[in-house]
C-alpha positions in Angstrom: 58.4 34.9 -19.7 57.9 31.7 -18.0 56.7 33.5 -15.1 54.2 35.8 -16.6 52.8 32.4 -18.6 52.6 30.1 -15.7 50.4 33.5 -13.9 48.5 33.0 -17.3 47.6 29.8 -16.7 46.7 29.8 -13.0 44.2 32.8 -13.4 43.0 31.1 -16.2 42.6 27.7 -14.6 41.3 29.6 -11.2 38.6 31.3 -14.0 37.5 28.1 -15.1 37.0 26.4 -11.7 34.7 29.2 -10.9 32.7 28.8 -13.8 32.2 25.3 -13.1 31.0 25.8 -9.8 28.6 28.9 -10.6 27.8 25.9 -13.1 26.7 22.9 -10.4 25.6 25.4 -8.0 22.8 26.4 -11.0 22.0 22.8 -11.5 21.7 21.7 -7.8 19.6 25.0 -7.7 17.3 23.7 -11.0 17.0 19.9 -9.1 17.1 20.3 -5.2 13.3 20.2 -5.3 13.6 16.8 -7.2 16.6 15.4 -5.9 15.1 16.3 -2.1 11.6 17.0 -1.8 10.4 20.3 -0.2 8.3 19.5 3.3 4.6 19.6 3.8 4.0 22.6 5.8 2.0 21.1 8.0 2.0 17.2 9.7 -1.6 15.5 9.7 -0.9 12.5 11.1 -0.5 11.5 14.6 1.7 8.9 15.5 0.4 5.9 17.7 3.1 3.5 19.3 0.8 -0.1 20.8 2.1 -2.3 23.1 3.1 -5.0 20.7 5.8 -5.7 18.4 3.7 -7.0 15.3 3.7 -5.8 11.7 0.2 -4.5 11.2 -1.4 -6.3 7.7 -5.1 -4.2 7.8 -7.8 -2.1 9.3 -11.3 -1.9 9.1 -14.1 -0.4 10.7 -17.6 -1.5 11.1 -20.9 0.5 10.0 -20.2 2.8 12.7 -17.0 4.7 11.8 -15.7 4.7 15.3 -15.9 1.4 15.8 -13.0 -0.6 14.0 -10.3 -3.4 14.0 -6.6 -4.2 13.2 -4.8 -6.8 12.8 -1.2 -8.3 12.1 1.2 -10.6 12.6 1.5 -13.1 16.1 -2.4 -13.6 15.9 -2.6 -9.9 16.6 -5.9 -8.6 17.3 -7.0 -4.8 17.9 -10.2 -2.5 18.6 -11.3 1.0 18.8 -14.3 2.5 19.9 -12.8 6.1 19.4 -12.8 6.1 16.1 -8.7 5.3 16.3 -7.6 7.6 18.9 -7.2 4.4 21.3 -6.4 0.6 20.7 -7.0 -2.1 22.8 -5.7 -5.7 22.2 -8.3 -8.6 21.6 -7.1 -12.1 22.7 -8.4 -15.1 21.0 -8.2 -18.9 21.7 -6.7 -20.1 18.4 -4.7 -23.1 20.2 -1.3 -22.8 19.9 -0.9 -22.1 16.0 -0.1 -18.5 15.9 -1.8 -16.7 12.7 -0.5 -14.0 10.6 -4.0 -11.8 10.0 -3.6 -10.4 6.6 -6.9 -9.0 5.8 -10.0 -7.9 7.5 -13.4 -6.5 6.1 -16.8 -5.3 7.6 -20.4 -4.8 6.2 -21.9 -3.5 9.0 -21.7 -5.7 11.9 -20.9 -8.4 9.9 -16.8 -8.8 9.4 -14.2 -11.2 8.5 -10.3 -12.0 9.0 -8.3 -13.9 7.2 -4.6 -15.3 8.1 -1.5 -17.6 7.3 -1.3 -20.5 7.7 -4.8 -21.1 6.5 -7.4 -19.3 8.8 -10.8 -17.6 8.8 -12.5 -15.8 11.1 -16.0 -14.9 11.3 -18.4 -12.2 13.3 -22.0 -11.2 13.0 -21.7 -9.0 16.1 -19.3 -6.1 15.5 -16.3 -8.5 17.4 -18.1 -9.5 20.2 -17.2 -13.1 19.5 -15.3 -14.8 16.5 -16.2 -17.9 15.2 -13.7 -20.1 12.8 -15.2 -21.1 9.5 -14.0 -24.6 8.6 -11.8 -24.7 5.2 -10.9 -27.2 3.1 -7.7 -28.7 3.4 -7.4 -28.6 -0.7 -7.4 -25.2 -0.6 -5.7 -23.6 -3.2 -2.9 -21.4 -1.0 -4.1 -19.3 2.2 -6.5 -17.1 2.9 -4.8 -13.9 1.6 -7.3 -11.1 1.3 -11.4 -11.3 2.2 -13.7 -8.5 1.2 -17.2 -8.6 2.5 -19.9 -7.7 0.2 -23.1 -8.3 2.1 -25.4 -10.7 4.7 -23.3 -13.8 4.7 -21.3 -13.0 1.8 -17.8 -12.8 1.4 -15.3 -13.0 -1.2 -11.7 -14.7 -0.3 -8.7 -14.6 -2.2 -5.6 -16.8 -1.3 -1.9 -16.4 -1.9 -1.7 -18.4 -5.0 -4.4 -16.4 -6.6 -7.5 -18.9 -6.0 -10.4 -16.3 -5.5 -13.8 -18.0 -3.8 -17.5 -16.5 -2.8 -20.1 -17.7 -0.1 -23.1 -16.3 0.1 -24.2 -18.4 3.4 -21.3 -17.5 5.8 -18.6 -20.0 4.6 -21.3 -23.2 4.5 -20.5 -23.4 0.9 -18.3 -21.5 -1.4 -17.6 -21.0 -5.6 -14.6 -20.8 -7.5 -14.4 -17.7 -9.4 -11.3 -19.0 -11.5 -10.3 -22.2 -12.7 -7.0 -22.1 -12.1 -4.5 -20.1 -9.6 -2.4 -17.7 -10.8 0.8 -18.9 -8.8 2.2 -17.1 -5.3 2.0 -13.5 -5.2 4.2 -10.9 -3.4 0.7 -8.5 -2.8 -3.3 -8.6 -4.3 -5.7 -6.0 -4.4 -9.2 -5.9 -5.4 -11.0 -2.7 -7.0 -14.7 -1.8 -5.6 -15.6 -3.0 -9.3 -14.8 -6.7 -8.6 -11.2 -6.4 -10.3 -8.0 -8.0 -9.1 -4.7 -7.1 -9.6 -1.6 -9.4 -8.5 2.1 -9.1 -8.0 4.0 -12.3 -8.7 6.0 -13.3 -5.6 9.5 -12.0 -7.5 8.1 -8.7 -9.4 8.3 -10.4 -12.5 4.8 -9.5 -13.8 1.7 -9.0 -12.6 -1.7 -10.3 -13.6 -5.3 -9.3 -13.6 -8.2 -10.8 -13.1 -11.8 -9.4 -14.3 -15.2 -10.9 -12.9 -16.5 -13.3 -15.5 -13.1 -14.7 -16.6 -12.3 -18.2 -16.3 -8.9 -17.2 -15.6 -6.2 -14.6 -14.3 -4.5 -12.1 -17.4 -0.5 -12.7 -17.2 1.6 -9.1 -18.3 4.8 -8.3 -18.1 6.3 -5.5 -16.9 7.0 -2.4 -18.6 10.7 -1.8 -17.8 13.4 -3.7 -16.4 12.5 -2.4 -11.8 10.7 -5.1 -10.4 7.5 -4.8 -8.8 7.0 -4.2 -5.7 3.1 -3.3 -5.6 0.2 -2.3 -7.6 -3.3 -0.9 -7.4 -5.8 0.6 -8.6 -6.9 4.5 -8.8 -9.9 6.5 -7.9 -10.5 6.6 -11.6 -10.2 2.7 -12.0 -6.9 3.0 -13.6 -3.5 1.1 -12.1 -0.6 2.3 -10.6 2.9 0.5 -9.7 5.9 0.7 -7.3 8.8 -0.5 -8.9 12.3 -0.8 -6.7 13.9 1.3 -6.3 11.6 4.1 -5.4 10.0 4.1 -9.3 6.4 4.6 -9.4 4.2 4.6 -13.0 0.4 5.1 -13.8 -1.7 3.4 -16.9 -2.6 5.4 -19.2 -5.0 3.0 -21.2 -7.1 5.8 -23.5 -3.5 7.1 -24.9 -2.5 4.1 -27.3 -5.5 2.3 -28.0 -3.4 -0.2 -30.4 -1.1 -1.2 -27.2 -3.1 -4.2 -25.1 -5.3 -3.2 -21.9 -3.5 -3.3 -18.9 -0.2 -2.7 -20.9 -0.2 1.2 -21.6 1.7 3.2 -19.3 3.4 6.5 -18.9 6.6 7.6 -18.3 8.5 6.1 -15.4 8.4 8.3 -12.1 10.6 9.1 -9.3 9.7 11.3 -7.1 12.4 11.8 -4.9 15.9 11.0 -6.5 17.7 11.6 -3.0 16.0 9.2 -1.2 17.5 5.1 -0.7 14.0 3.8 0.8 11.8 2.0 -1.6 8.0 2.4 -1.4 5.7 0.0 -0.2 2.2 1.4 -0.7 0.0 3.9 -1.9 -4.0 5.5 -0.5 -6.0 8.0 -2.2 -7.5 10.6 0.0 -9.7 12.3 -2.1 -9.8 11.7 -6.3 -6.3 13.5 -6.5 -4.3 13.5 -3.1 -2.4 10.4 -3.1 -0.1 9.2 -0.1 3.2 7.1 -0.6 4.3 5.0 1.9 7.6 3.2 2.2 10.8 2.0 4.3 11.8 3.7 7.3 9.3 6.0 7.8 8.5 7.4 4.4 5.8 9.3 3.3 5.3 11.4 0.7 2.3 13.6 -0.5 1.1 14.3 -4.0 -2.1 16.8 -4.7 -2.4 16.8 -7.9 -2.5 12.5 -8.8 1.5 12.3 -8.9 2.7 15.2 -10.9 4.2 17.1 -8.0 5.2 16.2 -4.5 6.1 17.0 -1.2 7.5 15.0 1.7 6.1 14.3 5.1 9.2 14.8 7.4 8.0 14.1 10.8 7.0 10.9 9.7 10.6 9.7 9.1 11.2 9.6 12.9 9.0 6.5 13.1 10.9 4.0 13.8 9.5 1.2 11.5 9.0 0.7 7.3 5.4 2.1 6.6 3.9 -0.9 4.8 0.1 -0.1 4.1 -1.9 2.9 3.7 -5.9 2.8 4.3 -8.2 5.6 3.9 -12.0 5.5 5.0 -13.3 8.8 3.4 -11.1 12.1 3.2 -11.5 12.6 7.1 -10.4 8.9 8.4 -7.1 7.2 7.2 -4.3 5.4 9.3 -0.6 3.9 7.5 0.0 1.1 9.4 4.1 -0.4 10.3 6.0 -2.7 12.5 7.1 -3.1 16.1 3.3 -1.9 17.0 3.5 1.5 15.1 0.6 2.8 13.0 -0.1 7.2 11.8 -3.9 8.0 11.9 -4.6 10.9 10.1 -6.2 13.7 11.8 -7.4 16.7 10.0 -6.9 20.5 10.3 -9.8 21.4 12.0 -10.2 18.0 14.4 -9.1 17.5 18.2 -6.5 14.9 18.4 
């Protein structure tokens, strides 16, 4: 009796181990494409290794889209005729202080750098020749970010959130605000004239519209801290949070919830994966790139409601940290150790 029992039991336990497996194996099945994304089917970017081993900051290119300039850390200095196929390294005499080159911006001929500690560079000839604009030593911060916006005008935001505008090549300047916002992990600016700002520890971000005496303090919306923000094609903002969490306003949902404050659902789009993201670029109105730690990239078509992964990419050695598009054909993600991806279309010659 005790024999035909303990045969009982051992089918019946071996039954129930099976069924728990068929079990997993279905939910693995259900989740693989969340847990690790599927692959893009094709790579579009081409991967560019520079003699240098700087963190690239920014990239911009002048009226003519072949002619360009990037910059980074160690006072690093590049140009392209080429359109981005080739780089070649710009030396300046700084003096001795070397420069971290956070931001550069063009109108034309006309462009601008700006750097840590406090620097600003000036051309009027497509990078021919720089010139240094004197700054005041009361400067609110460093020069953080600079957008050009015409002849001789420029506006320059520093790390604290002080935000100024010349309109006669850095002779004079005006404060926008009256008061900085406090030192900021990351800034962006919309084409509208909009700020957004990450405070340095992800606790909350702020936003500053043109007109206001002042920067908008909000917290964030769950407990991730930030890691970047930005703003959509449509205007609208979306966030990294740590952890490889990504969200998207969604302001004409809850009109009784403050602007700036209404957000969707919290987003991850690939549960496998350790890295955290760093960035994001919109190609065209719905095909946004992700960029993130050791070679990262991810690719969604449809404005972040599906995704696939970009695994060539991951053999870069070096964290992806920005991701700059200049119309659906041009765009480059720019790294460390001399490591940028320029984005080369189906039907181009690399």
């Amino acid at each position: 009796m005790q024999t035909v029992l303990k045969g009982f039991f051992s089918e019946r336990g071996a039954i129930g181990l099976k069924q728990l497996l068929l079990v997993a194996i279905a939910i693995l099945t259900v989740g693989c494409t969340k847990f690790f994304l599927p692959s893009l089917e094709a790579n579009p970017w081409q991967t560019i290794a520079l003699e240098t081993d700087s963190t690239f900051s920014d990239v911009a290119f002048t009226s003519d889209m072949d002619h360009g300039w990037l910059v980074g850390s160690r006072s690093t200095l590049f140009e392209t005729v080429d359109g981005g196929k080739t780089w070649e390294q710009k030396a300046l005499d700084l003096g001795e202080q070397r420069y971290t080159f956070t931001s550069v911006s063009f109108v034309g001929d006309e462009g601008w750098v700006a750097g840590l500690p406090s620097v600003l560079l000036h051309t009027t000839d497509g990078g021919q020749s720089w010139a240094k604009v004197p700054l005041s030593a009361q400067l609110p911060g460093g020069p953080l970010l600079v957008t050009a916006l015409g002849k001789g005008t420029v506006e320059m935001a520093t790390d604290v959130g002080a935000i100024y505008r010349t309109e006669d090549s850095g002779r004079n300047w005006t404060a926008l605000v009256q008061s900085a916002v406090g030192v900021v992990r990351n800034m962006t600016r919309n084409e509208d004239g909009r700020y957004v700002a990450v405070s340095s520890r992800g606790n909350f971000y702020s936003i500053w519209e043109p007109g206001q005496d002042s920067w908008q303090p909000h917290n964030r919306d769950n407990s991730k801290r930030l890691q970047n923000m930005g703003f959509t094609t449509s205007g609208n903002l979306w966030l990294i949070g740590r952890g490889g969490q990504m969200q998207f306003s969604q302001p004409d949902e809850n009109p009784d919830v403050p602007k700036y404050e209404s957000w969707g659902d919290p987003v991850r789009p690939e549960l496998g994966s350790s890295w955290g993201f760093l960035d994001v670029g919109y190609r065209t109105h719905d095909e946004m790139w992700v960029s993130g730690g050791s070679g990262t990239l991810l690719m969604s078509p449809d404005g972040g409601e599906t995704w696939l992964k970009d695994e060539p990419a991951g053999d870069v050695p070096s964290n992806l940290y920005r991701i700059k598009f200049f119309g659906e054909n041009q765009g480059f993600v720019l790294g460390q150790r001399g490591y940028l991806l320029r984005y080369v279309p189906e039907d181009a010659t690399v």
